[in-house]
MDTraj code that builds the backbone (N, CA, C; nanometers):
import mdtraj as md
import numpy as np

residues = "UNK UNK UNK UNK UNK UNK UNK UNK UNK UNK UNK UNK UNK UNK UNK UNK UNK UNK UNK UNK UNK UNK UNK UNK UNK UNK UNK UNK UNK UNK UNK UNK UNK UNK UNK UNK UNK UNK UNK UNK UNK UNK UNK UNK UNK UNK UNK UNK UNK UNK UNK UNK UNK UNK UNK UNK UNK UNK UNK UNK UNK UNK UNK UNK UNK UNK UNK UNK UNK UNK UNK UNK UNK UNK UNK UNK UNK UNK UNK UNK UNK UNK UNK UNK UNK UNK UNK UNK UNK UNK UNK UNK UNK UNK UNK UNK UNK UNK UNK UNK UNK UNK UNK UNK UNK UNK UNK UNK UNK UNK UNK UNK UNK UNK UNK UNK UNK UNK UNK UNK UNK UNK UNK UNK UNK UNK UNK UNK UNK UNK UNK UNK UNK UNK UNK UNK UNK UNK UNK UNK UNK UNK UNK UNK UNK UNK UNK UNK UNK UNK UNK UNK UNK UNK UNK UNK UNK UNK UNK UNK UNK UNK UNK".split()
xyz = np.array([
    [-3.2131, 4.4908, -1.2495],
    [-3.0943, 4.4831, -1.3293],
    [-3.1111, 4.5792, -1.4474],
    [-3.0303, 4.6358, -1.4690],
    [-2.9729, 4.7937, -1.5550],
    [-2.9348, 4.7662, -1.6729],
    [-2.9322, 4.8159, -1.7710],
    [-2.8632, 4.8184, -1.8968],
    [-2.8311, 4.9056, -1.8614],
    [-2.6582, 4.9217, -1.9104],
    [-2.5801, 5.0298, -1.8455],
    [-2.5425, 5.0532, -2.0198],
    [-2.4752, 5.1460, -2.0112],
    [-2.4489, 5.2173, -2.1509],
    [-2.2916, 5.3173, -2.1556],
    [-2.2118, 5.2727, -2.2804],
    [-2.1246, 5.3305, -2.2697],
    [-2.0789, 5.4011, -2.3986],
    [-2.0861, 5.5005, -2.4550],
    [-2.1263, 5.5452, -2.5773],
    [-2.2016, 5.4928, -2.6240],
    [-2.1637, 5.4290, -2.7418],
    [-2.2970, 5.3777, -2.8013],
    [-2.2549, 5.2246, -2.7898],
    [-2.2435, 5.2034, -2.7001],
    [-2.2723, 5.0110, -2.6274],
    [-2.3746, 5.0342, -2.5016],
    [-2.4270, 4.8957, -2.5255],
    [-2.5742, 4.8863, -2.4112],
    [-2.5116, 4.7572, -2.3684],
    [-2.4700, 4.7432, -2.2191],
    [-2.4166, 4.6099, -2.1919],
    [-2.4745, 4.5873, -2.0649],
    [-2.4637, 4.4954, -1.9864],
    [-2.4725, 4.3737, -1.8879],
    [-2.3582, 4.3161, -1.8270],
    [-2.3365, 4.3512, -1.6928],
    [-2.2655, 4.2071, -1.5977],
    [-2.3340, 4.1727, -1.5344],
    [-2.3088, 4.0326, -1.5338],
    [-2.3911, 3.9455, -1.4179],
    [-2.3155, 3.8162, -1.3548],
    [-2.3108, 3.7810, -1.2945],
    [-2.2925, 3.6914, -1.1981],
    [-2.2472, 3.5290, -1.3142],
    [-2.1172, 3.4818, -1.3914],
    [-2.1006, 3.3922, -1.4370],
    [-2.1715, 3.2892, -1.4181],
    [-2.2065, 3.2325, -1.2889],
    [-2.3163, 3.1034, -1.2917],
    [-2.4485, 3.1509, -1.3466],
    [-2.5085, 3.2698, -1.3389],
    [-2.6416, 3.3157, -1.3577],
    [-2.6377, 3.2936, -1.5074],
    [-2.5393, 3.3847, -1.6009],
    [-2.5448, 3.3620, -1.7550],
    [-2.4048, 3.3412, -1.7562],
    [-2.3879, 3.2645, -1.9283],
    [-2.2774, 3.2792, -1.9576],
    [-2.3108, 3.2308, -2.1344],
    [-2.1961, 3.2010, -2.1790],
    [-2.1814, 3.1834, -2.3583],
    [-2.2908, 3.0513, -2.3774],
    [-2.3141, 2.9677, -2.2927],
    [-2.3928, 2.8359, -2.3175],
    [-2.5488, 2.8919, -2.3033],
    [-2.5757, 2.9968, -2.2312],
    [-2.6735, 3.0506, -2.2456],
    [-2.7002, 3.0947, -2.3660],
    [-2.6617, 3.2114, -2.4066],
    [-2.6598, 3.2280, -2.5843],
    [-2.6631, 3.1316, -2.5965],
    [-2.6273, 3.0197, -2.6650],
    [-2.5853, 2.9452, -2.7718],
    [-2.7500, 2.8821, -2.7455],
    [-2.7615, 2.8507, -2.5947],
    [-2.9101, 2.7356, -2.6162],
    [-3.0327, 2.8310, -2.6141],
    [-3.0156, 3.0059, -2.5816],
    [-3.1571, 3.0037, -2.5476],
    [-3.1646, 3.1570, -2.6626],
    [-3.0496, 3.2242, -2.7109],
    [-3.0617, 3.3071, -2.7771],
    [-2.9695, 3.3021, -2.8996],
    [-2.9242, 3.2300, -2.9507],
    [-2.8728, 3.2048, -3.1081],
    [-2.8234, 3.2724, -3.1716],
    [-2.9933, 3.3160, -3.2228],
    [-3.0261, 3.4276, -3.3577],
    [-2.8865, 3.5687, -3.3250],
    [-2.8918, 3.5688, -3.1879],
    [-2.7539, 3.7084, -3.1291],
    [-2.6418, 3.6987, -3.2109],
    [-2.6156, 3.5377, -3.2450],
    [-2.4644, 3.5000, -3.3225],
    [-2.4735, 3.4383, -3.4419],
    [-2.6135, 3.3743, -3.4588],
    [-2.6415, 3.3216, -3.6149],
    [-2.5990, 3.3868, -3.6994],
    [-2.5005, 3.3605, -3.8214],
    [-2.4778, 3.4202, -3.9731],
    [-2.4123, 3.6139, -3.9555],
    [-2.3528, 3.6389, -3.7930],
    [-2.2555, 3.7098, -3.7912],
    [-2.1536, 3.6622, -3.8220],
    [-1.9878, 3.7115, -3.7886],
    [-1.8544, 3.6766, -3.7867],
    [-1.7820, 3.7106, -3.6083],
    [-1.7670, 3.5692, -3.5911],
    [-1.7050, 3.5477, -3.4785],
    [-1.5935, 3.5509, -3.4852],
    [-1.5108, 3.6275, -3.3336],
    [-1.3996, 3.6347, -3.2958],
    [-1.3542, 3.5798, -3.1460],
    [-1.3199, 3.4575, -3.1974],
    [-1.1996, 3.4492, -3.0419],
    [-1.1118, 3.4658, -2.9750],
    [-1.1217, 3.5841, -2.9062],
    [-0.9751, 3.6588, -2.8174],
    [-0.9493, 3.5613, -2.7291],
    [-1.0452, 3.4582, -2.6633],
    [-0.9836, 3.3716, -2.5548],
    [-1.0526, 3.2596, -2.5215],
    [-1.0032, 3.1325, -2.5321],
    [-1.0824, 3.0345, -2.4968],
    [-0.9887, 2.9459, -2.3516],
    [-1.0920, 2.9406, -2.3142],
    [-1.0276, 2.8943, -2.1763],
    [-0.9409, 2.9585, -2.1086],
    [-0.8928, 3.1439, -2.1131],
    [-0.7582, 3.1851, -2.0817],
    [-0.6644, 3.1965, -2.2016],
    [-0.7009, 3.0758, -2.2664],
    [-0.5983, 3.1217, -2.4033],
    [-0.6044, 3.1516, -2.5105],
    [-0.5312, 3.0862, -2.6073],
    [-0.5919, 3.1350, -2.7338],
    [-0.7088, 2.9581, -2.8413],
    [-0.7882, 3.0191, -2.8603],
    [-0.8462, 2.8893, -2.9543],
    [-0.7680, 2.8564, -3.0720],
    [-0.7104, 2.7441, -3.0628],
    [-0.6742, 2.7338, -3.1681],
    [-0.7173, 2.6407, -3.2449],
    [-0.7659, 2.6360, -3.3569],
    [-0.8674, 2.5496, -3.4589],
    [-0.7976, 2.3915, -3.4792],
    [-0.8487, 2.2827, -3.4832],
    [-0.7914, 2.1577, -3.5299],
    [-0.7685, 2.1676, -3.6929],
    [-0.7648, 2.0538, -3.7610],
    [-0.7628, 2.0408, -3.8537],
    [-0.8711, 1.9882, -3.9386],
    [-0.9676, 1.9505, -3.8882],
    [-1.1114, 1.9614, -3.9346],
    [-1.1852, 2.1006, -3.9177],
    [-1.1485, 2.1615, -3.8379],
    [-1.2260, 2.2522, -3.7873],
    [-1.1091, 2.3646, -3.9130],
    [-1.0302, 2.4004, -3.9215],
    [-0.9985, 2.4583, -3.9950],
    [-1.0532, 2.4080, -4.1697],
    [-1.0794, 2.2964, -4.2064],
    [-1.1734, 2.2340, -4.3216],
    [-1.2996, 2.3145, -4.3086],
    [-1.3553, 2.3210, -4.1750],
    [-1.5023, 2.3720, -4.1833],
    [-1.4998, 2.5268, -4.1526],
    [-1.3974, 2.5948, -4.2318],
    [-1.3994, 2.7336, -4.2309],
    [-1.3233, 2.8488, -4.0642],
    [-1.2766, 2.7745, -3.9887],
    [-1.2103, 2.8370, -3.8983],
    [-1.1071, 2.9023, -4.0020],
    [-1.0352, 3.0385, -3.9089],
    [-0.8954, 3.0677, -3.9686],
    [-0.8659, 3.0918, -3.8492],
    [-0.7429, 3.0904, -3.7872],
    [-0.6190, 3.1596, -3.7089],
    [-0.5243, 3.2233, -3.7230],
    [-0.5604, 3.3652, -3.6743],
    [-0.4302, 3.4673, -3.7480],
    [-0.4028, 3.5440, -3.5846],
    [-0.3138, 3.5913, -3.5579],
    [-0.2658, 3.6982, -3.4263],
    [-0.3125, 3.6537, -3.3304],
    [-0.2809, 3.4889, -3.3038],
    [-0.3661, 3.4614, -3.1679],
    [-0.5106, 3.4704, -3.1307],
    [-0.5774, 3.4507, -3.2612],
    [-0.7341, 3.4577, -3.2422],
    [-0.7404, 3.3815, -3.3644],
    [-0.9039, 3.3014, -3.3081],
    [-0.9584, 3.2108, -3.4171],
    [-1.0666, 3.3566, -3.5128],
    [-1.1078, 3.2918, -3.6123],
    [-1.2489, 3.3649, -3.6743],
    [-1.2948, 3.2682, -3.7327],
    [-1.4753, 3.2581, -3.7429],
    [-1.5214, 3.2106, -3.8040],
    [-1.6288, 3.3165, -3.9140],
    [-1.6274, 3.3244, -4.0021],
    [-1.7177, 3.3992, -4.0911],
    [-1.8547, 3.3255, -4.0768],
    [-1.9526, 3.4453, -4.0754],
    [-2.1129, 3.3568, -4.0756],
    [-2.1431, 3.2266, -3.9978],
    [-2.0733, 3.2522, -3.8675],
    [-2.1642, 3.1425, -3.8072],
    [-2.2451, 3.0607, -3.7796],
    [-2.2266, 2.9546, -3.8036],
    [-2.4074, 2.8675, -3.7894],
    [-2.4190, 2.7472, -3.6767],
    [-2.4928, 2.6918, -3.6233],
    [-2.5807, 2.6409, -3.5606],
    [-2.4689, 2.5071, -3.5462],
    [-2.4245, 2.4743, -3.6716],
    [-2.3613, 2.3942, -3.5922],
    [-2.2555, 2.3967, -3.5394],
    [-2.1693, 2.4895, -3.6076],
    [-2.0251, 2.5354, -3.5094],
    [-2.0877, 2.5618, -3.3631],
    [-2.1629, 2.6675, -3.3355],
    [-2.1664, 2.6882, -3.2135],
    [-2.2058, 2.5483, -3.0865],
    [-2.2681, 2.4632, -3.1717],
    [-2.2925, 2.3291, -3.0842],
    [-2.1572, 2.2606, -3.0621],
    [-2.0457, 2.2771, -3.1451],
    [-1.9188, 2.2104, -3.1034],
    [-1.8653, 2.2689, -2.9699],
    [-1.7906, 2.2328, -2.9396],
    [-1.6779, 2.2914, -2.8505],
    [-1.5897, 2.3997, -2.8349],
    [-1.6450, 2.4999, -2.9023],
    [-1.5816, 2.6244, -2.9199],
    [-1.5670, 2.7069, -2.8119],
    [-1.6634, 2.6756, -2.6927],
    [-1.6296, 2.7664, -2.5712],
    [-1.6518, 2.7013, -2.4459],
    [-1.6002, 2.7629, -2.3155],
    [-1.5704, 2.7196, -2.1876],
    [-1.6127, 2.7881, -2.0854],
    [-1.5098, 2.8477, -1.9957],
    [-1.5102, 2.9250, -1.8777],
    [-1.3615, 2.9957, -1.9531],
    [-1.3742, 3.0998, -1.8888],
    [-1.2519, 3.2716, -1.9396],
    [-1.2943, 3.2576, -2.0401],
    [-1.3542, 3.2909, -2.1562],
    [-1.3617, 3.2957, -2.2927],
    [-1.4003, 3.4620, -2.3135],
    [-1.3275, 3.4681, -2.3966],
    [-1.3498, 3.6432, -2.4748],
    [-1.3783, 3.6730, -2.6270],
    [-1.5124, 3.6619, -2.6391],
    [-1.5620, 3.6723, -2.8236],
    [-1.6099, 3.8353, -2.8318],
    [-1.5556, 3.8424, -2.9737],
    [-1.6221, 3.9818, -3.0332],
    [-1.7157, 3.9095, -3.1679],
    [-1.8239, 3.9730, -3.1720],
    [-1.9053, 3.9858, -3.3035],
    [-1.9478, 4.0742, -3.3828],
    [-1.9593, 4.0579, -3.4970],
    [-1.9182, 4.1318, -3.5944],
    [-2.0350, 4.1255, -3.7798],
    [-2.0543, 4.1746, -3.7622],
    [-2.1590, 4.1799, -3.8932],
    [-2.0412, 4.2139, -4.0252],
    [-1.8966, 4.2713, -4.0110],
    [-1.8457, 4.3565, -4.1479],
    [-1.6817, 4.1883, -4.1031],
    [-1.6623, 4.1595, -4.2178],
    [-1.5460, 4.1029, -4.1899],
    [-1.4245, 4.1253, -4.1878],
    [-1.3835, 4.1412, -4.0387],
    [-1.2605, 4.2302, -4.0010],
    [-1.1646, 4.1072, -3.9251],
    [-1.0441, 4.1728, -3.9298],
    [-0.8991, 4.1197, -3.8317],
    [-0.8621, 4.1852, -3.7742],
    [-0.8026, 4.1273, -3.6466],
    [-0.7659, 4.2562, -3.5774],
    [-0.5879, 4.1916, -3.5260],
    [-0.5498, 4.2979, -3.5110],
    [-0.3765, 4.2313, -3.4605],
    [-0.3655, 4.1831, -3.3182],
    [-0.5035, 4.2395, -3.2147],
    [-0.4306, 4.2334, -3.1042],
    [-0.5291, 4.2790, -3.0299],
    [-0.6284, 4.1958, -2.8943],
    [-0.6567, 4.2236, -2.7691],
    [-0.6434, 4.1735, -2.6654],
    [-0.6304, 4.2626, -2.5581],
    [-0.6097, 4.1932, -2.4319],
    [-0.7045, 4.0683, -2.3915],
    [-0.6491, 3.9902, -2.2783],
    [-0.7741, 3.9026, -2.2644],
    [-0.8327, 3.9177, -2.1409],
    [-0.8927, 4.0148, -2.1309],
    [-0.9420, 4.0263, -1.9962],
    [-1.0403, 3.9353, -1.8913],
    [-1.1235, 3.8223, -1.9731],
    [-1.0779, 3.7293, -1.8815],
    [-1.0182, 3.7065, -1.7651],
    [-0.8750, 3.6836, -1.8188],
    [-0.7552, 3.6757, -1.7166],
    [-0.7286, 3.7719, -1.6139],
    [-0.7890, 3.8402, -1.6106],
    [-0.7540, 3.9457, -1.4760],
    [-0.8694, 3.9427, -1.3690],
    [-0.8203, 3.8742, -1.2453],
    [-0.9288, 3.8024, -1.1444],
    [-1.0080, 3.9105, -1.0919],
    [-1.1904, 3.8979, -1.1213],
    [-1.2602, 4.0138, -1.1271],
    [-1.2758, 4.1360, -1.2016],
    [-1.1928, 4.1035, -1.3359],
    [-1.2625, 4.2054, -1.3984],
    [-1.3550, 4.2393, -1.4034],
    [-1.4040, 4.3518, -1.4090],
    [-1.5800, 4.4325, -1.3932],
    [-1.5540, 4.5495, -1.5072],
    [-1.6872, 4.6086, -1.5654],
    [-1.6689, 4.7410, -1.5599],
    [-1.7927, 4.8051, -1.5030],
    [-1.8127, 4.7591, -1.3958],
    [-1.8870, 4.8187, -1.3231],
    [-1.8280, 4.8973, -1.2047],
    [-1.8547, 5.0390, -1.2079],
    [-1.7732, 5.1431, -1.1171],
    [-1.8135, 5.0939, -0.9647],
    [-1.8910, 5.0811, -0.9455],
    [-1.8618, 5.0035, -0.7608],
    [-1.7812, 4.8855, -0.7504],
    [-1.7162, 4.8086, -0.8530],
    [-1.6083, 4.6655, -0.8558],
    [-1.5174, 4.7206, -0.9067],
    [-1.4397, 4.8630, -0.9475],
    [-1.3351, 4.9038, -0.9621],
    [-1.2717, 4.9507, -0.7994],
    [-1.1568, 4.8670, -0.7651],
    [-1.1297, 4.9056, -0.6290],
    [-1.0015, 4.9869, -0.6133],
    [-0.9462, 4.9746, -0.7836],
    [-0.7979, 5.0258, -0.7322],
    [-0.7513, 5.0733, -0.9145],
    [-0.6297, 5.1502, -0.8552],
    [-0.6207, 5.2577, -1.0092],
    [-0.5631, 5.1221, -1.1491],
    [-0.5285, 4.9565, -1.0946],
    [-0.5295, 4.9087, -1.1919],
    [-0.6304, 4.9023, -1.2492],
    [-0.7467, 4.8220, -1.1981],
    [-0.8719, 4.8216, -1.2768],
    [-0.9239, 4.9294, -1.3422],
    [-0.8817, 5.0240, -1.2730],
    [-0.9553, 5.1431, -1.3571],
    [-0.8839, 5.1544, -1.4888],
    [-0.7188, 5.1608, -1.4677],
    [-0.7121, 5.1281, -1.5852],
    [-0.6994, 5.0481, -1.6846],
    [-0.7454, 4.9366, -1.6788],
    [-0.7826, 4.8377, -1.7386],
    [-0.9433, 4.8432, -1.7956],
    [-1.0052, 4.8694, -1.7449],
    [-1.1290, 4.9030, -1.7800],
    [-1.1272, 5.0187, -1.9061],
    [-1.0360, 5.1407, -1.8405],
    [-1.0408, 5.2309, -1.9700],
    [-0.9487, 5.1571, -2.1248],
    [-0.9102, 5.0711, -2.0745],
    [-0.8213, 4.9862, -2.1944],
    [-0.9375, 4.9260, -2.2762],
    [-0.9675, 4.8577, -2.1554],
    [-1.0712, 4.7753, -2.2296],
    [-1.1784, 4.8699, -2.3195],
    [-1.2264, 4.9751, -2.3127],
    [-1.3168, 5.0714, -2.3586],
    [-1.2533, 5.1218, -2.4999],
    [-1.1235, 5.1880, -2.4557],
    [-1.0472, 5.2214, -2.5923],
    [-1.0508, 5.1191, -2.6867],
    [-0.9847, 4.9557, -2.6800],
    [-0.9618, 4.8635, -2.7316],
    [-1.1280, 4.8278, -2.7721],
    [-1.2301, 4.8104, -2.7562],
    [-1.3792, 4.7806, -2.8191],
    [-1.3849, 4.9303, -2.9036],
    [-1.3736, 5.0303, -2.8890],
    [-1.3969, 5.1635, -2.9512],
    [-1.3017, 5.1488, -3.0819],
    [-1.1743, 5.1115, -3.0541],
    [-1.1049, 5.1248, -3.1766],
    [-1.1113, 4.9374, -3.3086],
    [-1.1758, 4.8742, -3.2119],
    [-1.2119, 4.7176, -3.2844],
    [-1.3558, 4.7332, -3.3465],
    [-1.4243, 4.8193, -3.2471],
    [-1.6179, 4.8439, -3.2970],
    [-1.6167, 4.7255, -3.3408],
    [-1.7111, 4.5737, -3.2853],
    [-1.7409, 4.5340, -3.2710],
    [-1.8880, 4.5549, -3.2672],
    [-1.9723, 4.4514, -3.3275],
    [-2.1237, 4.4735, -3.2761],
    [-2.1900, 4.4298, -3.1555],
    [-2.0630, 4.3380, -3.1011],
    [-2.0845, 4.2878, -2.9435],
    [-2.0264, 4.2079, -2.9191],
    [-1.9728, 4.2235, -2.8009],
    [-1.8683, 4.1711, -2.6852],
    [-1.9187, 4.0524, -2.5944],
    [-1.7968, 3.9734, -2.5503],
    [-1.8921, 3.8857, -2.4911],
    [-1.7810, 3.8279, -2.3957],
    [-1.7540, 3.8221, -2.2833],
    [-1.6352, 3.8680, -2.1899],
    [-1.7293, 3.7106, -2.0947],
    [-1.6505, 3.5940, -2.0588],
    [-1.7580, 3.5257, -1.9911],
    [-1.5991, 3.4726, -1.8675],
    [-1.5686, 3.5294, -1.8225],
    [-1.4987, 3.5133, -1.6788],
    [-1.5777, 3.5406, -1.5587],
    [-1.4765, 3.5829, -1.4530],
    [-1.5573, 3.5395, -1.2951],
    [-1.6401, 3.6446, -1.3169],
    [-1.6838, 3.7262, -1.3847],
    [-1.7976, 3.7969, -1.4372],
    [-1.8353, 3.7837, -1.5710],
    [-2.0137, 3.7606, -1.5788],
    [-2.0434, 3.8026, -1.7638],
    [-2.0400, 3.8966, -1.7395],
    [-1.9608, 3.9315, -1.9196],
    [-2.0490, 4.0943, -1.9203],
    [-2.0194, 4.0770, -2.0875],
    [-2.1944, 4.1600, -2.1128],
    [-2.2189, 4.1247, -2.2502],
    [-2.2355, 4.2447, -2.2844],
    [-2.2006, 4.3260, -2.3974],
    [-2.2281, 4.4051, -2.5045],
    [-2.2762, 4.4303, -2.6316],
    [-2.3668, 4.5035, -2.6479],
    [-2.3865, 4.5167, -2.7854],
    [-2.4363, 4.6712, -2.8324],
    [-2.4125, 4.6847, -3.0013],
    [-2.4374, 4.7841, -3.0219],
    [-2.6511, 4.8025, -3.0294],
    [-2.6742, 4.7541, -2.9847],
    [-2.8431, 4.7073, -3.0064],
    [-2.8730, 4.6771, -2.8433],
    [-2.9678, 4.7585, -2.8041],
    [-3.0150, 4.7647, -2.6745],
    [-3.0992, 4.6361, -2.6682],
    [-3.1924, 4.6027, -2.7689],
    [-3.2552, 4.5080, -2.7714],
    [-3.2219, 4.3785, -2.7647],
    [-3.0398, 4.3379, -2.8072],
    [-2.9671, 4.2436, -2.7921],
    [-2.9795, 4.2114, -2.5969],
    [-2.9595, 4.3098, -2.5614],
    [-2.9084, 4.2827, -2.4094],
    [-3.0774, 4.2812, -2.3073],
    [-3.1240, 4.3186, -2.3803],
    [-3.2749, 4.3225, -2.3040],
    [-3.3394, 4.1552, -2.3179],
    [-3.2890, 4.1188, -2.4198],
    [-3.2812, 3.9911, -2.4341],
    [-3.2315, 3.9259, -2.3549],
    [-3.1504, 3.9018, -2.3089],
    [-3.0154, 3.8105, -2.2216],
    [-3.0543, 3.8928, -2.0834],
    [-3.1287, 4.0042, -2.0873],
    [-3.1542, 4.0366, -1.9088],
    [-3.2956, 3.9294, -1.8852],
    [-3.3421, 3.8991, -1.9675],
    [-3.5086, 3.8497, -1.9667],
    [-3.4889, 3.6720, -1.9283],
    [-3.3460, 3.5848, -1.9838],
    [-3.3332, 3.4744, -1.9584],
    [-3.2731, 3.4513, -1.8013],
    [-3.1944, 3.5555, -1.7980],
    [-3.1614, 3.5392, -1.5965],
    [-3.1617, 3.6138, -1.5079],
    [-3.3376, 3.6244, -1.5500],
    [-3.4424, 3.6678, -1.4189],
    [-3.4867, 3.5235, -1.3679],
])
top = md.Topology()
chain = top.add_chain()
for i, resn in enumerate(residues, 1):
    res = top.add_residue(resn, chain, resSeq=i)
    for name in ("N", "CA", "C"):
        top.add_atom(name, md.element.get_by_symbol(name[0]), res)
traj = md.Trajectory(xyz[None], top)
């Protein structure tokens, strides 16, 4: 298994049962500890914060949750599922608007799982849309993972738990 590279992102797909977001959370953390989380998609849709959870620092703006500086115990709540789409972020940013790719059955960006000129262009969407958000890492957990980061060492990590 490859770290594949796309400018300057070093990412990973793999097989959803093999890894996914519950992996982070129980076996690599420190990846999301005391960054700023973004939820483009929870479950397919959008997360939207309760009213405690907005007390304990959630916001919701453009169809995405954020949490500033993440910690240990948000991520033990219920914040994620199956289709879920997070960006992370070290600088605290908003963004108006991403697709949820998730939702599109088999997304890949892996060039042997592009079968037809949608995916392809969807994939180049998806590339533009992380290029113009720069993110410090992506985290895409539908009928494929696929994880990104600007740190090779992030993903060498997460190749080492599902071997």
């Amino acid at each position: 298994m490859d770290v594949k590279k796309t400018q300057e992102y070093y990412w990973i797909e793999l097989d959803s049962e093999t890894c996914n977001i519950g992996t982070i959370v129980q076996k690599a953390p420190e990846l999301l500890l005391n960054k700023n989380l973004i939820i483009v998609s929870f479950d397919g849709g959008s997360f939207v914060p309760t009213n405690e959870e907005l007390s304990r620092g959630w916001v919701f703006e453009n169809e995405m949750a954020y949490f500033d500086n993440i910690n240990i115990e948000e991520l033990n709540e219920a914040i994620f599922d199956v289709y879920d789409q997070w960006l992370v972020t070290t600088s605290n940013i908003r963004i108006n608007k991403m697709d949820s790719y998730v939702n599109y059955s088999g997304f890949s960006l892996l060039s042997e799982n592009i079968q037809d000129s949608l995916f392809e262009n969807l994939t180049s969407k998806f590339w533009n849309e992380i290029h113009e958000i720069n993110p410090d890492q992506f985290i895409l957990n539908g009928d494929k993972f696929i994880y990104g980061s600007l740190q090779k060492n992030d993903v060498e990590k997460l190749i080492s738990f599902s071997n």
